[in-house]
N, C-alpha and C positions, 0 to 999 in steps of 0.2 A: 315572537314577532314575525318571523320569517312565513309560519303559519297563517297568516294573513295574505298572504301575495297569491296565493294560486288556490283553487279548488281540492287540487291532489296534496296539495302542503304540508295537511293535516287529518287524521283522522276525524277531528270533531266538523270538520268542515264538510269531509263525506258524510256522516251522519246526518249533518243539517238540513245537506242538501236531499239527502233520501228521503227523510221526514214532510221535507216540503214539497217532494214530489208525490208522496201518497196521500198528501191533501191536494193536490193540482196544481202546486207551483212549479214550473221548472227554473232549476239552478244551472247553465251551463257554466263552462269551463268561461268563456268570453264574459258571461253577466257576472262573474265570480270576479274576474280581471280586472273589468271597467271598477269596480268599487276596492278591490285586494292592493291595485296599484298605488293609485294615489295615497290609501291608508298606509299602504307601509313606506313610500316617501315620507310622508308627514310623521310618521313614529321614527323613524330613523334619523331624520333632519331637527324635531325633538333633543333626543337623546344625544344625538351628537351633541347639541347646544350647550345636552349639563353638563357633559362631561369636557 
């Protein structure tokens, strides 16, 4: 879960992101954020709920 919030979080996320940059996407650390944040509020806020 926590793997979700930042670019560096996770290894599969550095992967992704290298992958999509030698097709011409760039992945920064901020466009990784805008989308990492909010996902892991909403998974966290989730989980709290079942528990």
């Amino acid at each position: 879960m926590a793997g979700n919030l930042t670019l560096l979080a996770s290894v599969a996320n550095l992967i992704v992101a290298e992958g999509a940059g030698r097709e011409g996407v760039r992945i920064g650390f901020m466009e990784h954020l805008r989308l990492g944040l909010p996902l892991t509020l909403l998974t966290l806020g989730l989980l709290y709920a079942l528990l």
